[in-house]
PyMOL Python script that loads the backbone (N, CA, C, O; Angstrom):
from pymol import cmd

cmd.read_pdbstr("""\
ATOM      1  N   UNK A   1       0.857  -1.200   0.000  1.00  0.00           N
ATOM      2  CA  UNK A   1       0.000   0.000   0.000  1.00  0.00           C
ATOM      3  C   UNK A   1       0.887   1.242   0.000  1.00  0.00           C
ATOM      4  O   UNK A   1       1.803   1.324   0.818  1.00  0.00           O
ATOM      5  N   UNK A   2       0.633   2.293  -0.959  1.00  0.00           N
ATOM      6  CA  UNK A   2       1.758   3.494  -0.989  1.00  0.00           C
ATOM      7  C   UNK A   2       1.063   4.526   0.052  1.00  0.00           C
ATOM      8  O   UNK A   2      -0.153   4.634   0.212  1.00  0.00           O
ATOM      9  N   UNK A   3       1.671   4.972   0.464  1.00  0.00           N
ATOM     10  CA  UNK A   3       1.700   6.179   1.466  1.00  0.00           C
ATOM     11  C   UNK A   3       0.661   6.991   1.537  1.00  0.00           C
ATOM     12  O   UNK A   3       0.061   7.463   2.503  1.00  0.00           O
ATOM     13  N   UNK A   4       0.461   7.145  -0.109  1.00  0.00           N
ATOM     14  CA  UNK A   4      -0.469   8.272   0.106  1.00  0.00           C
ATOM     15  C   UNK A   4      -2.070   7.548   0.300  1.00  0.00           C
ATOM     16  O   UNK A   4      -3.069   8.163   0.674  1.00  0.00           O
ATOM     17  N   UNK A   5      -2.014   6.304  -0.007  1.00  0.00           N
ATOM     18  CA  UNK A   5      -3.320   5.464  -0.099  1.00  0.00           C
ATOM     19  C   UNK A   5      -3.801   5.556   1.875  1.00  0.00           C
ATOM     20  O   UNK A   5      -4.694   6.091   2.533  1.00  0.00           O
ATOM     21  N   UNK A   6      -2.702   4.767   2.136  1.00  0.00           N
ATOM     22  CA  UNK A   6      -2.632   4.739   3.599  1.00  0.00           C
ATOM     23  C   UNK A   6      -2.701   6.175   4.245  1.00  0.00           C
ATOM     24  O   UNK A   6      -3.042   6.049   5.421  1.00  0.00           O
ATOM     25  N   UNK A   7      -2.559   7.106   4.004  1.00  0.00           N
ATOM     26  CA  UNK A   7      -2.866   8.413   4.783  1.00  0.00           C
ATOM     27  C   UNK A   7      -4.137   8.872   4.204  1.00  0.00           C
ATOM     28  O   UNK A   7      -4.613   9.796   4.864  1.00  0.00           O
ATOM     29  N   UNK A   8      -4.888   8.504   3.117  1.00  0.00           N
ATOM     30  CA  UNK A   8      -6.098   8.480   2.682  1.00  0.00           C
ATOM     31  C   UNK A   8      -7.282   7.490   3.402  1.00  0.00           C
ATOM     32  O   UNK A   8      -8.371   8.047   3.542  1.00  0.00           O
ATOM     33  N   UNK A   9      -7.216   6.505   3.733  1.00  0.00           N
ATOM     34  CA  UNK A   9      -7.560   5.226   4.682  1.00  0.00           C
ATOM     35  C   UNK A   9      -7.659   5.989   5.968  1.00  0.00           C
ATOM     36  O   UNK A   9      -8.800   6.180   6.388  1.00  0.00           O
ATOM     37  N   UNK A  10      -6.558   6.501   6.728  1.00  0.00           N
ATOM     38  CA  UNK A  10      -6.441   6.237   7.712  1.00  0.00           C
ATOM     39  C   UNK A  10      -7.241   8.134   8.010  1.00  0.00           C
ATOM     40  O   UNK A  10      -7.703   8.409   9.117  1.00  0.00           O
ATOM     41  N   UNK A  11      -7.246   8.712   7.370  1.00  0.00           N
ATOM     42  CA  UNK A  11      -8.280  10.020   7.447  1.00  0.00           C
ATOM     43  C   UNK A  11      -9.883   9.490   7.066  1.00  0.00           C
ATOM     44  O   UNK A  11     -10.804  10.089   7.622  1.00  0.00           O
ATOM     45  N   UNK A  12     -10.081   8.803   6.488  1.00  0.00           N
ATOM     46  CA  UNK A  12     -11.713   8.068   6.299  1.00  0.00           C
ATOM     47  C   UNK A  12     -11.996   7.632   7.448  1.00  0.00           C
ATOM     48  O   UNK A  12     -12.889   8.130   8.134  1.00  0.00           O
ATOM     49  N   UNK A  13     -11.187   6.526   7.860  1.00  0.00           N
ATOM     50  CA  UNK A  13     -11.722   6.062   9.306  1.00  0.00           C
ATOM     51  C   UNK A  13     -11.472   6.989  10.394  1.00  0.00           C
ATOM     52  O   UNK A  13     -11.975   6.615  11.453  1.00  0.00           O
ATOM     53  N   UNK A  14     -10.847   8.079  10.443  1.00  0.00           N
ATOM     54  CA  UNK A  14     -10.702   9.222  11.368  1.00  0.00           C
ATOM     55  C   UNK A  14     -11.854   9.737  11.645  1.00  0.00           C
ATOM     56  O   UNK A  14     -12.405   9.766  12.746  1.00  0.00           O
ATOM     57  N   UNK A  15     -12.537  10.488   9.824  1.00  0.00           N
ATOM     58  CA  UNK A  15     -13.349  10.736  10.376  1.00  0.00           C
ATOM     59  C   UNK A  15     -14.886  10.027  10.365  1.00  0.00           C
ATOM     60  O   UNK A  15     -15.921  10.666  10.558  1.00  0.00           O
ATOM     61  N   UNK A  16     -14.838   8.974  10.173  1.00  0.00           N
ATOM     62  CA  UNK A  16     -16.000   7.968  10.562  1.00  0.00           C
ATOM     63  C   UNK A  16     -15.790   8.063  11.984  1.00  0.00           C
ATOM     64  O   UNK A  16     -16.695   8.656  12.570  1.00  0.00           O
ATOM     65  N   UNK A  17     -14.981   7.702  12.594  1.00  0.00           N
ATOM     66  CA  UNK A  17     -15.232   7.775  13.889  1.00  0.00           C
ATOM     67  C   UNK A  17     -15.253   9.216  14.618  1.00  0.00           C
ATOM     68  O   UNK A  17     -15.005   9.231  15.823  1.00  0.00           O
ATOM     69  N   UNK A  18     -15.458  10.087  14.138  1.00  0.00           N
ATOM     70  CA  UNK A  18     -15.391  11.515  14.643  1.00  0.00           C
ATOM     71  C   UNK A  18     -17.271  11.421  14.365  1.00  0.00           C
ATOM     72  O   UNK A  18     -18.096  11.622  15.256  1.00  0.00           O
ATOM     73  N   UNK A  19     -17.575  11.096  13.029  1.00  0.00           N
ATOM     74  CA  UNK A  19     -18.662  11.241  12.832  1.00  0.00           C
ATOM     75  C   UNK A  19     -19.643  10.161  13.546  1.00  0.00           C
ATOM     76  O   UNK A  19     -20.860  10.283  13.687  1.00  0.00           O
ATOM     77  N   UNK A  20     -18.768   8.995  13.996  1.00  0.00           N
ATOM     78  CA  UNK A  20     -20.245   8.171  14.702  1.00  0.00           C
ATOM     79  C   UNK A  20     -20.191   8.581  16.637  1.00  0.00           C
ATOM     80  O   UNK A  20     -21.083   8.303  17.438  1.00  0.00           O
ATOM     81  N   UNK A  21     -18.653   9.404  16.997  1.00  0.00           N
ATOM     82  CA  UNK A  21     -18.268   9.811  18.373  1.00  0.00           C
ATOM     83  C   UNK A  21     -20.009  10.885  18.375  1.00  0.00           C
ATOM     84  O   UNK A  21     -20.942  10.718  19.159  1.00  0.00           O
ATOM     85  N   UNK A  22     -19.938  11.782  17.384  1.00  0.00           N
ATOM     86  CA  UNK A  22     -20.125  13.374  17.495  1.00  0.00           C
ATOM     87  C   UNK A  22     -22.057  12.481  17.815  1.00  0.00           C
ATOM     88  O   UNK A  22     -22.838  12.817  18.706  1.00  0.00           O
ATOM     89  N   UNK A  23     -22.250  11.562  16.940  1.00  0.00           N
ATOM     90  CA  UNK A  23     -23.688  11.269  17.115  1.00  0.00           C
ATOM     91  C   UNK A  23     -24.011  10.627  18.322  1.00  0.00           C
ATOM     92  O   UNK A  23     -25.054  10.965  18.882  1.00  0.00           O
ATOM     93  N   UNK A  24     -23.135   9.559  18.936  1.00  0.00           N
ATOM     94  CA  UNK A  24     -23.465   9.311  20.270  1.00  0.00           C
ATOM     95  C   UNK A  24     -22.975  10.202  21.351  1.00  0.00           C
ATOM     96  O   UNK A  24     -23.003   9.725  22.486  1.00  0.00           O
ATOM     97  N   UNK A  25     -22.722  10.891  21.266  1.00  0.00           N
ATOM     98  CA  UNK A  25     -22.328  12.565  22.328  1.00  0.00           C
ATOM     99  C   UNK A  25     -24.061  13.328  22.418  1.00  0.00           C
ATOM    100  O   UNK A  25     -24.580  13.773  23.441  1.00  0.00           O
ATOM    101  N   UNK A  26     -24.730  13.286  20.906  1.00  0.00           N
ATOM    102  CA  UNK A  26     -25.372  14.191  21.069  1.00  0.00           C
ATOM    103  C   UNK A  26     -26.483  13.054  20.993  1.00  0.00           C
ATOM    104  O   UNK A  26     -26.767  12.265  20.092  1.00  0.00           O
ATOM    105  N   UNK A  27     -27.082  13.284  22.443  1.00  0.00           N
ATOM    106  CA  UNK A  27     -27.762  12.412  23.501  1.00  0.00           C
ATOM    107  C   UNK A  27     -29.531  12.551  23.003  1.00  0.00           C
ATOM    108  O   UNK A  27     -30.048  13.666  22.931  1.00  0.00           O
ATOM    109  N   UNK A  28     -30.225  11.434  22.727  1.00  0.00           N
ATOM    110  CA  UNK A  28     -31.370  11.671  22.797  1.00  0.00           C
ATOM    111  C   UNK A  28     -32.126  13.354  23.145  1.00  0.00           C
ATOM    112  O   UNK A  28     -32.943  13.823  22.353  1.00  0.00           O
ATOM    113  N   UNK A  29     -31.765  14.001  24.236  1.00  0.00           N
ATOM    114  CA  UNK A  29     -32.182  15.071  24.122  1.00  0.00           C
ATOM    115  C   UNK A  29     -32.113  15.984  23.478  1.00  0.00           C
ATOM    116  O   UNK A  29     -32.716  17.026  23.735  1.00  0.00           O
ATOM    117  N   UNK A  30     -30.992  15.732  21.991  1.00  0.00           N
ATOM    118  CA  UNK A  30     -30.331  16.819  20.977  1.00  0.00           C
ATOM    119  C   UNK A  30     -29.311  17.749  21.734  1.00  0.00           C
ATOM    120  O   UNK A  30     -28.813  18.678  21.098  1.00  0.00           O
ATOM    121  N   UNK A  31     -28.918  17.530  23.250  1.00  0.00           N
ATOM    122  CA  UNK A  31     -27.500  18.210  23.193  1.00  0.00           C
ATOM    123  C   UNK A  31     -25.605  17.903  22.427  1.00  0.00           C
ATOM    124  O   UNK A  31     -24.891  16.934  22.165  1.00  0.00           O
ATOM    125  N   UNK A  32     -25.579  18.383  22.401  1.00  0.00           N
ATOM    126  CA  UNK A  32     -23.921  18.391  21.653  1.00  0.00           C
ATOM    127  C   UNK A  32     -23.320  18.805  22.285  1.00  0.00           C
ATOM    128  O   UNK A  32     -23.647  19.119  23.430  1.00  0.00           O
ATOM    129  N   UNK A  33     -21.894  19.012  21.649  1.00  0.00           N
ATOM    130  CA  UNK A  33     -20.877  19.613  22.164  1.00  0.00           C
ATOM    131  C   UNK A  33     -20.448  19.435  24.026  1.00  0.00           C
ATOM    132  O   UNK A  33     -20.613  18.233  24.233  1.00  0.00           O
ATOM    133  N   UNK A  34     -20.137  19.896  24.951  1.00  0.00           N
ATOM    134  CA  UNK A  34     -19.634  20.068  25.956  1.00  0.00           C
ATOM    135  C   UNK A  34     -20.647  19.552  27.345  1.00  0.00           C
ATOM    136  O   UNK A  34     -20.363  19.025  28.420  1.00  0.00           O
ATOM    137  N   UNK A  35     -22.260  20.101  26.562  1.00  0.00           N
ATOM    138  CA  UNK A  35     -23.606  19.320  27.519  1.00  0.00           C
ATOM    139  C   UNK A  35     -23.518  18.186  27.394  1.00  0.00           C
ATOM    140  O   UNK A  35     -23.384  17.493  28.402  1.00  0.00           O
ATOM    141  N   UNK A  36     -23.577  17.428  25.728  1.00  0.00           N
ATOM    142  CA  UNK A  36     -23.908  16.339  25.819  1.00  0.00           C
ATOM    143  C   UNK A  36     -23.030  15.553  26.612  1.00  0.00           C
ATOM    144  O   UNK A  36     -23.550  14.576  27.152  1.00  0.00           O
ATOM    145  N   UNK A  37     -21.175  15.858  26.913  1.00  0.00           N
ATOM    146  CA  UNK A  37     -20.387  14.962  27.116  1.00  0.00           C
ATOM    147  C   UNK A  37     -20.571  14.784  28.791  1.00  0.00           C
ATOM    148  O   UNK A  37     -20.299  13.821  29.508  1.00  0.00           O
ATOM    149  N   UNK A  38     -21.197  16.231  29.146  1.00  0.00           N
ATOM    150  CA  UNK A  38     -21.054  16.572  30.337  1.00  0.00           C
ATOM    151  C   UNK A  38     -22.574  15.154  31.039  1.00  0.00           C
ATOM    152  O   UNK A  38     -22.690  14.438  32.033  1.00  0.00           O
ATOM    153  N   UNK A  39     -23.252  15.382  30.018  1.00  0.00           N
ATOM    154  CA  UNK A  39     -24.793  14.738  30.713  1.00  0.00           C
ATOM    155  C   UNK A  39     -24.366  13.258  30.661  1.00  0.00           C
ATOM    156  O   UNK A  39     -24.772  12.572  31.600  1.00  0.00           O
ATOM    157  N   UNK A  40     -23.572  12.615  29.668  1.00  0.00           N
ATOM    158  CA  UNK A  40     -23.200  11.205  29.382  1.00  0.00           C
ATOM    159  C   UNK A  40     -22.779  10.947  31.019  1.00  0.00           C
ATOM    160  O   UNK A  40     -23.326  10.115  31.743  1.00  0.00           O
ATOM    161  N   UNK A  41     -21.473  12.034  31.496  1.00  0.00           N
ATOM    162  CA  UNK A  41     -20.491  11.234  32.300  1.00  0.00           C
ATOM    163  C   UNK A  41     -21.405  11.381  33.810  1.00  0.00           C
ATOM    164  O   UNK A  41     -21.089  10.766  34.828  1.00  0.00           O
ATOM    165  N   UNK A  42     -22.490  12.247  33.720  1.00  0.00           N
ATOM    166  CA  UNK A  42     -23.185  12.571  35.597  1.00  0.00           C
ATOM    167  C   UNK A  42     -23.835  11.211  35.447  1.00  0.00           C
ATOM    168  O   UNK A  42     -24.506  10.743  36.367  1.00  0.00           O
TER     169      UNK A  42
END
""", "prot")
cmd.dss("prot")
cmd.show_as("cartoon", "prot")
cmd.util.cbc("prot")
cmd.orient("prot")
């Protein structure tokens, strides 16, 4: 695999997981950002 394939790969699954983090953060009630992480951890 050349370099640039693999730094292409490895930014897809970056942000798949940024994008499936950001949806389970933002909690049934539709908070995001800093609430939602805050309401997960009480």
């Amino acid at each position: 695999m050349s370099p640039s394939l693999r730094k292409a790969v490895a930014v897809a699954i970056g942000g798949g997981a940024v994008a499936i983090a950001s949806v389970l953060i933002t909690g049934p009630g539709g908070n995001d950002g800093l609430e939602g992480v805050s309401y997960i951890l009480r």
